[in-house]
C-alpha positions as CSV (number, residue, x, y, z in Angstrom):
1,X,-34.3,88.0,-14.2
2,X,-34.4,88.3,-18.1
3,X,-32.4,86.6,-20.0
4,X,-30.3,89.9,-21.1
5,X,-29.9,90.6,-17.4
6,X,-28.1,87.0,-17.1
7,X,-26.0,87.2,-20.0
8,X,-24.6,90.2,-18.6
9,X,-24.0,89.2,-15.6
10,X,-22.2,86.2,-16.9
11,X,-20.0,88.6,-19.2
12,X,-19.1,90.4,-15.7
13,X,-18.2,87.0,-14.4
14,X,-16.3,86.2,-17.4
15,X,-14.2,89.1,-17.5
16,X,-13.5,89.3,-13.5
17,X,-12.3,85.6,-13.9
18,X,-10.1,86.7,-17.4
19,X,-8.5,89.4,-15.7
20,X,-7.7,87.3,-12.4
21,X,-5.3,85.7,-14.4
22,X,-3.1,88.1,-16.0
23,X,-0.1,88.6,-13.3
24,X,3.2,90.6,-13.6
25,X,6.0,87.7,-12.5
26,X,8.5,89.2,-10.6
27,X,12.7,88.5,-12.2
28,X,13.3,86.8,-8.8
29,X,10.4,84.2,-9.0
30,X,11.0,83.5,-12.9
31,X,14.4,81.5,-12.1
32,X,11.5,79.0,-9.8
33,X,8.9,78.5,-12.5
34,X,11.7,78.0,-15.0
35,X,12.4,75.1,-13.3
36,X,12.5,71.6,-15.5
37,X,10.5,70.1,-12.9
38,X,7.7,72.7,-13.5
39,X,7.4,72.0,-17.0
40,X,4.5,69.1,-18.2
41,X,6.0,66.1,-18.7
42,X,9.1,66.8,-16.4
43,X,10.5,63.5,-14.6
44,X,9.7,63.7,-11.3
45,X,13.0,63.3,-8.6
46,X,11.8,59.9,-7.1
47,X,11.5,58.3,-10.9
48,X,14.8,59.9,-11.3
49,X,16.6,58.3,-7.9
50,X,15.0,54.6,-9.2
51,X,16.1,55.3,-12.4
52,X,19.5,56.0,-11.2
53,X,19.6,52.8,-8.7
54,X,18.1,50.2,-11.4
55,X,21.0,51.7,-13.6
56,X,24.0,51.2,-10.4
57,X,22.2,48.1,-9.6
58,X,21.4,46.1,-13.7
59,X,25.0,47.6,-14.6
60,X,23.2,49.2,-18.0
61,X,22.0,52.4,-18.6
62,X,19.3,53.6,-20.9
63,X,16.5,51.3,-22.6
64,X,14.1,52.6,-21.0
65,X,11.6,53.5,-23.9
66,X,13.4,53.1,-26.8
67,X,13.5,50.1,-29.0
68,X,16.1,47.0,-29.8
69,X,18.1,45.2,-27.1
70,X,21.7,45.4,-26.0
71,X,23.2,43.7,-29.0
72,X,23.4,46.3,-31.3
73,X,20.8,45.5,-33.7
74,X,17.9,47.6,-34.1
């Protein structure tokens, strides 16, 4: 097999693959992958619960991730 021969037959490859991923989403199933928790980065539902119960439990909420303490100074 010459070398021609396999770069065409990678280019074959290459465009079966390309096209594999181009899909028509139906109106129905954008609502799903417009979900928050299908974006990158989304907080996932059990870092939410614990989030919420240290909050119920430590009486504060928030400072998680930004700077300064609970006095007002930052």
């Amino acid at each position: 097999m010459s070398i021609s021969d396999r770069l065409l037959v990678l280019s074959f490859v290459a465009l079966a693959g390309g096209l594999s991923g181009c899909v028509t989403v139906k109106p129905q199933d954008r609502t799903i992958l417009a979900d928050p928790i299908m974006q990158i980065g989304a907080e996932s539902p059990a870092h939410t619960q614990v989030n919420h119960a240290l909050e119920n439990r430590e009486g504060a909420n928030g400072g998680d991730g930004v700077s300064g303490g609970g006095c007002g100074c930052n």
